[in-house]
C-alpha positions in Angstrom: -22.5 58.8 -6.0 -19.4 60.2 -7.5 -16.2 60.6 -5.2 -13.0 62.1 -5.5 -9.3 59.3 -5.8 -6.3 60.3 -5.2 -4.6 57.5 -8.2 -0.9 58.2 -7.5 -0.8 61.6 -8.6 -3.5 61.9 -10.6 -6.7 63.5 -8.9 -9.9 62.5 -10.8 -14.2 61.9 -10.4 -15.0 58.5 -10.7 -16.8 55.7 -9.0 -14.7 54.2 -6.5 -15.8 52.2 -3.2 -15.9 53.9 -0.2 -14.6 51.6 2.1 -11.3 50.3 1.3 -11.6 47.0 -0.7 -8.3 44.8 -0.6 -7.8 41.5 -1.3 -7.3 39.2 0.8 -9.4 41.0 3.3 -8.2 41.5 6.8 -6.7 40.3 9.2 -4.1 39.2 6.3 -1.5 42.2 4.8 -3.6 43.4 1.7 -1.6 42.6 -1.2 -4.5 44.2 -4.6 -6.5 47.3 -3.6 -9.3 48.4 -5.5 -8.7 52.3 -7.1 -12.2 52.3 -8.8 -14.2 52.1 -12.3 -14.3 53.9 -15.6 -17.9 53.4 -17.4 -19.4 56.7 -18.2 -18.0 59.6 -19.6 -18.3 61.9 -16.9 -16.4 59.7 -15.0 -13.5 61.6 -16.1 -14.8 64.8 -15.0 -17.8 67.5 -15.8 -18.0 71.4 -15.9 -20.3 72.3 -13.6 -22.2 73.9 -16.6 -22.1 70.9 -18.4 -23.8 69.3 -15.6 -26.2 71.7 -15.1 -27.4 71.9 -18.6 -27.8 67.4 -18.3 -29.8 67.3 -15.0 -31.8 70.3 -16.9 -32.2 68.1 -19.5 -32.8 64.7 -17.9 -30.1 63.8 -19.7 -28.4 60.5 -18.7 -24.9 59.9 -17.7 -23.3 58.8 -21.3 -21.4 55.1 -21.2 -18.1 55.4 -22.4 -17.6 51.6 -23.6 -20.3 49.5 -24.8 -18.2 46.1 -25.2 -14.5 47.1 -24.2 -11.8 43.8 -24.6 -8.5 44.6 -25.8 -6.3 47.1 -23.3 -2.6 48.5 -22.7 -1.4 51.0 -21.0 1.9 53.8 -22.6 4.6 55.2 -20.5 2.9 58.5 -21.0 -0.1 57.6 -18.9 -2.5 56.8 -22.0 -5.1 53.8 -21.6 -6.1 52.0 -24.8 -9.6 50.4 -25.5 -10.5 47.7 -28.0 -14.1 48.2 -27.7 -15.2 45.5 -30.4 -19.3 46.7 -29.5 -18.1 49.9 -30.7 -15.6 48.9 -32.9 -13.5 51.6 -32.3 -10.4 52.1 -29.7 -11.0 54.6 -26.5 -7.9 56.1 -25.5 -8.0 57.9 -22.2 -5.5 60.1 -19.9 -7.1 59.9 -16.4 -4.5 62.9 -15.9 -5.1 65.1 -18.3 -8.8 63.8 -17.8 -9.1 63.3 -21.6 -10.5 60.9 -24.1 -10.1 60.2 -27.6 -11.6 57.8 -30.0 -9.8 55.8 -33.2 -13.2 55.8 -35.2 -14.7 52.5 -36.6 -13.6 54.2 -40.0 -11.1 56.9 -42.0 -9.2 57.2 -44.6 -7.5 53.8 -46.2 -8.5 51.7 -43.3 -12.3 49.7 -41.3 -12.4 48.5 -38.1 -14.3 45.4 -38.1 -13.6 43.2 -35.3 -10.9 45.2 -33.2 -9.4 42.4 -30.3 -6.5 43.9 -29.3 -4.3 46.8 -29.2 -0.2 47.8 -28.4 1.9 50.6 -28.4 5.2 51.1 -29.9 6.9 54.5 -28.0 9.8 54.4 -30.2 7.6 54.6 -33.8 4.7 56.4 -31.6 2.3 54.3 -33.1 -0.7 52.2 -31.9 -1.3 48.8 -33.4 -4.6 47.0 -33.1 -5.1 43.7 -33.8 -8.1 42.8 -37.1 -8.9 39.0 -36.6 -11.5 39.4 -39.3 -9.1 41.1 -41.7 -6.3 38.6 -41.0 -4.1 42.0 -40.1 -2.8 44.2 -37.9 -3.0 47.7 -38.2 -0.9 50.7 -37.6 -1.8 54.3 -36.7 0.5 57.4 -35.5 -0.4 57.7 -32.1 -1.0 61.8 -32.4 -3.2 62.2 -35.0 -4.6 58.4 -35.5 -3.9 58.3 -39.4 -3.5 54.9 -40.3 0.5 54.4 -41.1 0.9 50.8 -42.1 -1.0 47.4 -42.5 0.6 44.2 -42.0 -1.4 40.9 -43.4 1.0 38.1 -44.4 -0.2 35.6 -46.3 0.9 32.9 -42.7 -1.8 34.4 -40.4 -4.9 33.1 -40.0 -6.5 35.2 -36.9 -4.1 37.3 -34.9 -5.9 38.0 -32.0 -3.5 39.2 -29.8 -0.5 41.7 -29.6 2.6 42.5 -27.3 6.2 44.4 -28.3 9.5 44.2 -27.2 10.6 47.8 -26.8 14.5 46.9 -26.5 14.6 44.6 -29.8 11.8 46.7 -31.7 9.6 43.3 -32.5 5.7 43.1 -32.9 4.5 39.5 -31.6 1.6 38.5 -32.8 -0.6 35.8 -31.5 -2.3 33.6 -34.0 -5.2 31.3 -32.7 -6.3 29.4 -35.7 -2.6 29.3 -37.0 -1.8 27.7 -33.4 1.7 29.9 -33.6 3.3 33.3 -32.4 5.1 35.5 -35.5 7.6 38.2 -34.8 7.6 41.5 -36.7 10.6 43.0 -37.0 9.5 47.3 -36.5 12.2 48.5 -37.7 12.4 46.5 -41.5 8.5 46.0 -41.3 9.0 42.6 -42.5 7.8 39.0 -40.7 11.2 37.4 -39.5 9.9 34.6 -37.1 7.3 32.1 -36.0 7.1 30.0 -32.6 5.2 27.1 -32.4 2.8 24.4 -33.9 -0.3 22.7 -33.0 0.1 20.1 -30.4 0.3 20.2 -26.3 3.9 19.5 -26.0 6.0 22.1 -24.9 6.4 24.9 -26.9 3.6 23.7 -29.0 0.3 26.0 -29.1 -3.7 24.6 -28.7 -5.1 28.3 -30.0 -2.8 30.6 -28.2 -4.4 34.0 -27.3 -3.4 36.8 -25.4 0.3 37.6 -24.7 2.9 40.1 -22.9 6.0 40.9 -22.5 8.1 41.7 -19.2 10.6 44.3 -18.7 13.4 41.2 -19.2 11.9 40.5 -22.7 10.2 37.1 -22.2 7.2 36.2 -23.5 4.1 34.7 -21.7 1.8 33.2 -23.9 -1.8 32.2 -22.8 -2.0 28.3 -24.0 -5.8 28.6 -24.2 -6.8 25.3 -25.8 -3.9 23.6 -23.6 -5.1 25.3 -20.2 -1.6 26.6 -19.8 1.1 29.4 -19.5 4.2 29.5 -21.6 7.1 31.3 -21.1 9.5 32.0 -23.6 13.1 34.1 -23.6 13.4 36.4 -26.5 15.5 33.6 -28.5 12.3 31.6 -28.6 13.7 29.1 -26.0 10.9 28.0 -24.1 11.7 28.7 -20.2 8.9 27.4 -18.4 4.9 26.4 -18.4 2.3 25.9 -16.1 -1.5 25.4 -15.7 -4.1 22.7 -15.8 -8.0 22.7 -16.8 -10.4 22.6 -13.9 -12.7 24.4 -11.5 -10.9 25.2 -8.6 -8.2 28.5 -7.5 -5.1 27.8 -9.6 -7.1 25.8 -12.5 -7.7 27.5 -15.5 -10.9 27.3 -16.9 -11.3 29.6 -19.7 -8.3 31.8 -19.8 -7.9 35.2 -21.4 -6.3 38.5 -20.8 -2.2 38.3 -19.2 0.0 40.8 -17.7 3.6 40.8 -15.1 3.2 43.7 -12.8 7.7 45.2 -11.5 8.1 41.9 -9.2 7.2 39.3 -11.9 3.9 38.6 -10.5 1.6 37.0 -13.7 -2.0 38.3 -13.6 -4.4 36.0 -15.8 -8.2 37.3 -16.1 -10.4 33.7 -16.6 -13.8 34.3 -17.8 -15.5 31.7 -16.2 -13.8 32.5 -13.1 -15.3 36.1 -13.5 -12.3 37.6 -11.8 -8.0 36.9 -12.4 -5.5 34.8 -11.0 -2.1 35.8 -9.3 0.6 33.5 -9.6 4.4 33.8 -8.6 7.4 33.4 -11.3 6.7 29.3 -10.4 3.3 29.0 -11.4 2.3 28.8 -7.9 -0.8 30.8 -7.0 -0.4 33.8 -4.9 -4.1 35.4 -4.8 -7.3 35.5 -6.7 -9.3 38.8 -7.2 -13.0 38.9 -8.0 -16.4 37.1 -8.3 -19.6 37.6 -10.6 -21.3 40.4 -10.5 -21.8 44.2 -11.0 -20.3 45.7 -7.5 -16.7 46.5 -7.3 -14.5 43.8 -7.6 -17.0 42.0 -9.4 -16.8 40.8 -13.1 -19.3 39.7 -15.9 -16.3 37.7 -18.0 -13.4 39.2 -17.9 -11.3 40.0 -21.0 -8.2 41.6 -21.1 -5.6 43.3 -18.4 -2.8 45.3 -18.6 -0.1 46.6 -15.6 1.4 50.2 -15.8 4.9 51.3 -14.5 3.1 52.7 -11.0 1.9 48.5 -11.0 -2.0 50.0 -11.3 -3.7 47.1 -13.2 -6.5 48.1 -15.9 -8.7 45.3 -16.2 -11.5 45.3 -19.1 -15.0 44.1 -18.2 -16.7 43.9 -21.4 -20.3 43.1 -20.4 -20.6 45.0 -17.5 -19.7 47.9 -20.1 -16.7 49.4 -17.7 -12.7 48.8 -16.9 -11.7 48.5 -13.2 -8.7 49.7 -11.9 -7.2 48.1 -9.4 -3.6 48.6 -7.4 -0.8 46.4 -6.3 0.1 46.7 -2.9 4.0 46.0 -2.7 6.1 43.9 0.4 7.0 46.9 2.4 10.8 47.0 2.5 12.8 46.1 5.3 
């Protein structure tokens, strides 16, 4: 059954529980709520004509991702999908109930393999990450022309993207190359790279997804080390945390990160089928999910992503949908 959500200001039909769904459940002050799901395409809306003509039809309800992984969120609203089943990017305004589609192909450029995707407001373009082509690509954001490619001769498989908006850089996330390069935006030119292979601090065991807060630092996802890095925008590594096991806290098989406005650090864990809360001292502060298909519920986990309303977009690649969920914050005194 479709129902109506109120999502902030933005009135929309999608699939959303109808009971309240909060975690952690009552009696304890709700700190996640869940808003509801984006799979299908009318999940954005549907003419009643439209409608009409489908249940006429027998027509089924279209999916709108098949494998979605890679996701951010602009300051305009817009949602960005790496779907690498469709190899294409979905971009979607919940708003303005609208979605558009970066093709698999067009002129100059092929999505093979697309794992990850960023926005720079300043250059209005979107960047996605090409493991397979050992690049990173770059298209204006209105009309999706491809712009620029970068592919140094250094990288080996960027896999993951995040930019600092004040100091214009591109980080890139390099999990064979066990290192993070900066890209300077404004030169287009490679003028850093953090790390090395080993599990000392500031050393990288295939790094993978990374973000950046509104301060500038860096959080790195340590995969092959089980850990979190954190790093200032000098490169100066601030702080780490994390340890492989099965239990809360652990990490087990870590992917997608985001920091929601009060420095929260969301990590999604694929075996965990759900992701991980954990305060600015690694300490963990609530975990969200289970396997599954119901609400809530996760079949691996990839990516997240945190607007500037703290509404948290998390991809859920083989149950072919994201899931939006909302942070609930300490009501002031």
């Amino acid at each position: 059954m479709m129902y109506t959500l109120l999502l902030g200001t933005i009135l929309l039909n999608q699939l959303a529980p109808q009971e309240p769904l909060v975690w952690p459940p009552p009696p304890e002050t709700p700190r996640i709520q869940m808003i509801g799901i984006l799979a299908r395409t009318t999940d954005l809306g549907e003419s009643w004509l439209r409608r009409l003509v489908r249940v006429l039809t027998g027509q089924k309800e279209p999916w709108m991702f098949f494998q979605p992984y890679g996701i951010c969120v602009d300051d305009s609203g817009n949602i960005y999908v790496a779907d690498q089943g469709l190899r294409s990017v979905v971009i979607l305004n919940l708003e303005k109930k609208t979605r558009r589609v970066l093709h698999t192909s067009g002129r100059g450029y092929n999505l093979q393999w697309p794992q990850d995707v960023a926005v720079w407001e300043k250059g209005n373009l979107l960047f996605v990450a090409e493991p397979e082509q050992r690049a990173v690509l770059g298209f204006d954001r209105t009309t999706l022309k491809l712009k620029l490619r970068y592919a140094f001769e250094e990288w080996i498989r960027p896999v993951s993207l995040a930019i600092d908006p004040e100091r214009d850089i591109l980080y890139v996330s390099d999990s064979k190359g066990h290192a993070i390069y900066l890209v300077d935006l404004e030169r287009e030119g490679l003028i850093d790279k953090w790390g090395e292979r080993g599990s000392e601090p500031g050393q990288f065991n295939f790094p993978t997804h990374i973000t950046v807060d509104r301060e500038g630092r860096l959080y790195v996802v340590d995969m092959g080390n089980f850990r979190i890095q954190v790093f200032d925008p000098s490169g100066e590594l601030l702080s780490f945390f994390g340890e492989p096991g099965d239990r809360p806290g652990a990490f087990a098989r870590p992917r997608g990160i985001a920091v929601d406005s009060e420095g929260h650090i969301y990590v999604c864990d694929a075996m965990f089928a759900g992701f991980q809360i954990y305060d600015i001292y690694g300490r963990l502060y609530l975990f969200v999910g289970g396997v599954g298909t119901d609400f809530g519920q996760f079949s691996m986990p990839g990516d997240i992503a945190i607007d500037q309303q703290d509404r948290i977009y998390v991809t859920d690649p083989f149950n072919h949908r994201i899931q939006i969920f909302q942070y609930l914050k300490e009501p002031e005194d």
